[in-house]
BAMITOR-603174 format. One record per residue: x, y, z of N, C-alpha, C in turn; residue in one letter. Coordinates in steps of 0.02 Angstrom, whole numbers, plus 50000, padded with zeros to 5 digits. Example, Ala and Ser with C-alpha at 12.3 -4.5 7.8 and 13.67 -1.06 7.14 Angstrom:
<rs>
506604971650390506154977550390506604983550390A
506424988850354506844994750357506455000250394S
</rs>
This chain:
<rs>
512795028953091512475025853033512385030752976X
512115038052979512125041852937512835043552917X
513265043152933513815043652910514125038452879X
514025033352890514045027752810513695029052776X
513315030352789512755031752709513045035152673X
513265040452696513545046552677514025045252626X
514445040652645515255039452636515125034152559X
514265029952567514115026452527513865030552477X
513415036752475513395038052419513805042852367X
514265045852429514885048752369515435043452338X
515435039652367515675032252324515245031452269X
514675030352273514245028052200514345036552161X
514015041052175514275045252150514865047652112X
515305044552144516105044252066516225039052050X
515775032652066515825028152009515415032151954X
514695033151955514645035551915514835041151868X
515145047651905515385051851868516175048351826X
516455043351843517065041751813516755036651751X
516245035051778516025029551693515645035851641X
515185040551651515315045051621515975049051583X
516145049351624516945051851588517325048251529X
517325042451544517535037151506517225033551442X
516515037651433516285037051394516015041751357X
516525050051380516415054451345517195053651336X
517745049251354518455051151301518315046651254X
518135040951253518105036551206517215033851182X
516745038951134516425039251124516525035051043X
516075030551006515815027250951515895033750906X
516225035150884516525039350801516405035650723X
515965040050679515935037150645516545040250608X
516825036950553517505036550513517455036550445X
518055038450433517905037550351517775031450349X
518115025850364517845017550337517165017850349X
516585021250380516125020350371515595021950332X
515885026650289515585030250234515215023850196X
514455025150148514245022450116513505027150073X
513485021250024513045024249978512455021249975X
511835024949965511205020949965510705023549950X
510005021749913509485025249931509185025849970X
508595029249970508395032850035507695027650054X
507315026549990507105020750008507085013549990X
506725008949937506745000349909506215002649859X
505755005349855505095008049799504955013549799X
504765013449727504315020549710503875020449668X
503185021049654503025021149605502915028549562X
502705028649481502395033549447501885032249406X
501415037149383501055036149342501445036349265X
501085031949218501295033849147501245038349118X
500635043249119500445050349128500905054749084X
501615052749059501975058049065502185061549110X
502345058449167502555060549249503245059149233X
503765064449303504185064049326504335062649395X
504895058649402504975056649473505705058749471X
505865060949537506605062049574506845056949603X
507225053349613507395047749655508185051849707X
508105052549751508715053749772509495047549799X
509845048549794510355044049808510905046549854X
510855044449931511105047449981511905044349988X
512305052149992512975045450024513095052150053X
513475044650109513445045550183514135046450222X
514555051050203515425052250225515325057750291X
515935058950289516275062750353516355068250299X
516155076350311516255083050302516925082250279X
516895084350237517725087050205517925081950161X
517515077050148517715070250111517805071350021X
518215068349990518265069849947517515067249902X
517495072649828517045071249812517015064949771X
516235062849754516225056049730515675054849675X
515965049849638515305048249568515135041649599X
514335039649583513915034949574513775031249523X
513785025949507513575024549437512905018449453X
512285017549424511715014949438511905011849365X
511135005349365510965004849293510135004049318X
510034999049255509084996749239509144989349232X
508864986749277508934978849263508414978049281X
508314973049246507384971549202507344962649204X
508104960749223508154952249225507634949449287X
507144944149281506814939249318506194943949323X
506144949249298505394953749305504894951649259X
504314948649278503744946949234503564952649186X
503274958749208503074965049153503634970249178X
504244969549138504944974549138504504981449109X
504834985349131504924994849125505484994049079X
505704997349033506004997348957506045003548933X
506775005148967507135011348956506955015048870X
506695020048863506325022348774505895017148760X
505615013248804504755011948775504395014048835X
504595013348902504015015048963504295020449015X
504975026148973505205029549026505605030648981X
505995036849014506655039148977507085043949042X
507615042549044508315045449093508305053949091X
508255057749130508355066349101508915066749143X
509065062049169510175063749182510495061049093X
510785067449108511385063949060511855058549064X
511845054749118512045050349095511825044949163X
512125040249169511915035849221512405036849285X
512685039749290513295043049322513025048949383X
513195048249443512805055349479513495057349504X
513625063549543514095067649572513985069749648X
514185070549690514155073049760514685077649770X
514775083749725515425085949733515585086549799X
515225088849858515565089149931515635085049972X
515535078549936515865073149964515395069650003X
514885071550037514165070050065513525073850047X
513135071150066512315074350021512205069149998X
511765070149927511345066949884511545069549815X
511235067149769511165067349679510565064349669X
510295065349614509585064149610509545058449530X
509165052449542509105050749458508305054549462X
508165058149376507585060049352507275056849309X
506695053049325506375046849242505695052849255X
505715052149186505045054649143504565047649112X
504145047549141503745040749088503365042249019X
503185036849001503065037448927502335034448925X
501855037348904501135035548903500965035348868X
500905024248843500825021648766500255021948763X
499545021548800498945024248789498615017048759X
499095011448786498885004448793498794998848863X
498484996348858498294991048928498924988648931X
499314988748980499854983648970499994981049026X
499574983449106499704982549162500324986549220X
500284985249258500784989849290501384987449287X
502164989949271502784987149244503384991049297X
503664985849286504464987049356505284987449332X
505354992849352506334991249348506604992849396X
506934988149425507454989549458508034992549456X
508054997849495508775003849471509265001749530X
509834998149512510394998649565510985002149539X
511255002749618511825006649614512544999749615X
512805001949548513274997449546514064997249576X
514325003349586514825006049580515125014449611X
515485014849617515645023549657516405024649646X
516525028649638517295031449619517845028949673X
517485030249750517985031249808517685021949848X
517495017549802517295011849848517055012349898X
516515014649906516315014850006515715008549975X
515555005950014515125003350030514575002650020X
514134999449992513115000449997512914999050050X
512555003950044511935001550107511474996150087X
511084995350138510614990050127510184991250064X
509814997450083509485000550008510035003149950X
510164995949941510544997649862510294996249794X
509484993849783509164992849740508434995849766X
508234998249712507385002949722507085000349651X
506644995949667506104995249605505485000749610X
505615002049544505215007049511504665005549467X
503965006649508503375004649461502995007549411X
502875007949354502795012849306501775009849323X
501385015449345500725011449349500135012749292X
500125007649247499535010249201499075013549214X
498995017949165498255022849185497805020349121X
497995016249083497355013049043497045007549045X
496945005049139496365000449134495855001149086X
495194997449084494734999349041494355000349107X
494344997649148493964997549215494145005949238X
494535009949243494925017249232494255020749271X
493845021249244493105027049244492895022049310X
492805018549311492615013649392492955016049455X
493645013849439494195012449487494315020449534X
494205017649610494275023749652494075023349695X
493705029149744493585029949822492785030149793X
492675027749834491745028149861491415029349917X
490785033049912490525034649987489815027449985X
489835023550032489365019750046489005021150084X
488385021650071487815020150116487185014450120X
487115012050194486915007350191486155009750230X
485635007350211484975005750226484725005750279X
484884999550318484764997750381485854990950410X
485714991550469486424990450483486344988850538X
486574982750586486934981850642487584978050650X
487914981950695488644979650718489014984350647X
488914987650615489004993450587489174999650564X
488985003150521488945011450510488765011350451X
488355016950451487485019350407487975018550345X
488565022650353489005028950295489635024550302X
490195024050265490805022050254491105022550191X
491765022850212492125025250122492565017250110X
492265016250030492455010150011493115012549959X
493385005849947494055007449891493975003849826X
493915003949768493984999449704494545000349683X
494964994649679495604995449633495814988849599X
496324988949561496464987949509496634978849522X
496394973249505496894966949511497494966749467X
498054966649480498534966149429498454961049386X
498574962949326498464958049262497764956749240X
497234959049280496724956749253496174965849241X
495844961649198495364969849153494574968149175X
494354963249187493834963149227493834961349303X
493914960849342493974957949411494444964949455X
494054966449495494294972149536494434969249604X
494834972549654494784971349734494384975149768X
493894975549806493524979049850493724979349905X
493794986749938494214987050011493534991250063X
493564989850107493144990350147492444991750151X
492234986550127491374983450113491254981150182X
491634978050211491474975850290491284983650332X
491404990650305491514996550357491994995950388X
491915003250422492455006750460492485006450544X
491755004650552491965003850653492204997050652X
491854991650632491904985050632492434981050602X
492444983350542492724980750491493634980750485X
493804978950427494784977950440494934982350404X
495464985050383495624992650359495574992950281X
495244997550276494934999250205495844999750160X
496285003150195496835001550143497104996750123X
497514997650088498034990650060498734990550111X
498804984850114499334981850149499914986850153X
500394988550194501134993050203501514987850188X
501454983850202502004978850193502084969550189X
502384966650160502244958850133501884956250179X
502064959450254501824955750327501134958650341X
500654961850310500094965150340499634958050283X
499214955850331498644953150281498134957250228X
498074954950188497474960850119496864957850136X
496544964850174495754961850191495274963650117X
495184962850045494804964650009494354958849973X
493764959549943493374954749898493614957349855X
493404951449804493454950149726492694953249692X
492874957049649492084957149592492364957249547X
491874952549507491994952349430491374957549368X
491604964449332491194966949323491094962749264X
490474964849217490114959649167490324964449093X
490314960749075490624963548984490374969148979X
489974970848983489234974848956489584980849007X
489744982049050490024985149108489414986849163X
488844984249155488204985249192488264982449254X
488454977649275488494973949347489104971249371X
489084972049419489774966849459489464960849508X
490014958649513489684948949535490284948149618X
490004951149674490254950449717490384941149736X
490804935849759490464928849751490634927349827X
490214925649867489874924649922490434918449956X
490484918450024491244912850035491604915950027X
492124919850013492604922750013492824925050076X
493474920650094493524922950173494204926250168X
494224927950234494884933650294494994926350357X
495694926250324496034921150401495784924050461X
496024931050466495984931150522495724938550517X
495314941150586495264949950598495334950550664X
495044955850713494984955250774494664952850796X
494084949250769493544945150797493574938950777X
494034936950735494044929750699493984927750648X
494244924550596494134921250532493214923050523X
493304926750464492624929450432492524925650353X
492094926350334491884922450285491094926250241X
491104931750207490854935250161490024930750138X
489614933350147488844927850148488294933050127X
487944930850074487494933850059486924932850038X
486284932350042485684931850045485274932149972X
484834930449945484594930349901484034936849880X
483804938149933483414945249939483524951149986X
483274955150003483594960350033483484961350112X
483044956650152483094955550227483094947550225X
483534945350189483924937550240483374933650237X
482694934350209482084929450232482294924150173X
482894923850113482704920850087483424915850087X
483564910550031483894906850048484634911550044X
485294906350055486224910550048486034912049948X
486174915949948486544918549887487324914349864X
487374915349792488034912249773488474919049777X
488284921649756488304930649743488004935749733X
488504940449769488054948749799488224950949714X
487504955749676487644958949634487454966549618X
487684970349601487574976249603487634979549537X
487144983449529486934987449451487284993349444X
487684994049408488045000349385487705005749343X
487685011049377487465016649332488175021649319X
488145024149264488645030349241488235034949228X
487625037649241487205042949224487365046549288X
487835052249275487875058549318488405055949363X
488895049749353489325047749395489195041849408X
489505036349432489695029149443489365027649522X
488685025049499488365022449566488275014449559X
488315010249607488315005049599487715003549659X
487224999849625486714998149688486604989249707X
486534988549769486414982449784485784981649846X
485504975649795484844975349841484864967949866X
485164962749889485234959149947485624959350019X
485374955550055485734956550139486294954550130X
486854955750139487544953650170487794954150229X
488394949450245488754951550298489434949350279X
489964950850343490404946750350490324941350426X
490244936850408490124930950458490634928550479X
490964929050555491424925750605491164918950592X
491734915350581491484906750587491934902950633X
492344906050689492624903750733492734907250794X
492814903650837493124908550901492284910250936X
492664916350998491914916251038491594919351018X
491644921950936490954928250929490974923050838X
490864915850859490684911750793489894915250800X
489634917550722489124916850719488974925750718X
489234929150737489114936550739489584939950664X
488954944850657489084946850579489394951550588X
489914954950545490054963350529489824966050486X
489414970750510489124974250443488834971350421X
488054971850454487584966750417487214973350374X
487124970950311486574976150267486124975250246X
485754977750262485094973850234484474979850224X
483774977850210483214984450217482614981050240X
482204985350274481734981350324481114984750278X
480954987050232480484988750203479944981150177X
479514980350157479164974850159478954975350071X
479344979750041479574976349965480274970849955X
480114967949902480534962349884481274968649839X
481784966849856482274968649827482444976749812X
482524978649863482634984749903483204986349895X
483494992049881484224992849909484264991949956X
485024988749975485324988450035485834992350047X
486344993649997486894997649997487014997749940X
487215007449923487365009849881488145013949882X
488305010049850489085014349828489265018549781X
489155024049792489375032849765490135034849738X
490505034149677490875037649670491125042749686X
491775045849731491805050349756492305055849688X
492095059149692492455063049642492865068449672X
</rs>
């Protein structure tokens, strides 16, 4: 019996060493037909600032390949707020044309932006690659929109990272870092990112990609720039605990009736504090934890209209 075995595993044994073999003579080679051109990524943004950006443009041959030109343009067709080659940027290649003299590598396009020192919102061009000397191919990333991002909100002195602290808290944390940024197209109305916190709550950043849901509230600050108007109802389909729904109180421990909206007083004396003196939460309204809050804030002091949470500009 041990001697079949035997006989059985040097049999499997050069099956396997012969399919090895056979798949080191005839191994997947890439070829010249497979050469192609592309960027490296689909976006980029810059500030208007008077910034520069590098964009690189990868092509992708076999060593020894002859060398090759690129040719890109700026297309600005079906874009709501277009980027506008000598009004919101300008080319520092000489020409629209790149080179790879060794036949593989990269070439770089260089835009400089132009900072009109007007509201105009954040603006896009799309840079594709149209064309190449030796025809190879595009890659998938053969177009990269390029976002030119205003730096003259008026909201500007607001907009940023914050350290929160809250009062009193359960299901919680005392301390958390909040986000204010920008709504596109609009000059009063901001997004707020992680007001729910950081143990409990859904991720204080913005989305990676079309497929991530945007967990943020809406505030609308007030002409005067003195207050913002958090508005109460504002829900999240979904989190780890369930469809939430933003609720807020009229005074600062919940004794009194729902609020329409959470509001908070802006100071700019010595830096951008924003204070709020009613209870909030975010309220689960489905599933098995219907009815349990995140991040409840509130103050147990036995004055009327207390802070509850204060949000600190982080500088």
């Amino acid at each position: 019996m041990k001697t079949i075995i035997k006989y059985i595993l040097y049999s499997l044994a050069g099956v396997i060493l012969l399919s090895a073999c056979n798949d080191l003579n005839d191994p997947e080679m890439f070829s010249p037909e497979d050469a192609f051109v592309a960027f490296t990524t689909t976006t980029a943004s810059v500030s208007e600032i008077n910034s520069t950006v590098s964009i690189p443009v990868q092509v992708t041959a076999l060593k020894g390949a002859p060398s090759v030109s690129v040719t890109f343009e700026f297309d600005i067709e079906g874009l709501e707020k277009p980027a506008i080659e000598g009004e919101d940027f300008t080319l520092l290649n000489a020409s629209k044309t790149l080179s790879v003299s060794s036949g593989y590598g990269y070439d770089t396009i260089r835009i400089k932006t132009i900072d009109n020192d007007l509201f105009t919102g954040n603006k896009t061009v799309n840079i594709k690659l149209v064309s190449n000397s030796l025809d190879y191919d595009f890659g998938a990333e053969n177009t990269l929109a390029l976002t030119v991002n205003d730096d003259d909100h008026p909201l500007g002195w607001m907009l940023g990272s914050y350290n929160a602290k809250v009062t009193a808290t359960a299901n919680g944390d005392l301390s958390y870092p909040v986000n204010i940024m920008a709504l596109e197209g609009e000059t009063k109305i901001v997004k707020i990112y992680g007001l729910s916190g950081v143990g409990l709550g859904a991720p204080i950043d913005p989305p990676t990609s079309e497929d991530d849901f945007d967990y943020y509230l809406l505030g609308t600050v007030s002409d005067d720039f003195s207050s913002i108007s958090i508005k109460s109802g504002q829900e999240w389909d979904d989190w780890n605990y369930g469809p939430t729904s933003f609720t807020v109180w009229l005074d600062d421990n919940g004794e009194a009736d729902e609020a329409d909206a959470l509001i908070g007083t802006i100071s700019t004396d010595g830096g951008v504090v924003i204070t709020f003196s009613q209870q909030f939460t975010f309220m689960i309204t489905e599933g098995n934890n219907e009815g349990l809050g995140i991040q409840w804030a509130w103050n147990e002091d036995a004055e009327p209209n207390s802070p509850t949470c204060i949000l600190t500009r982080a500088e």
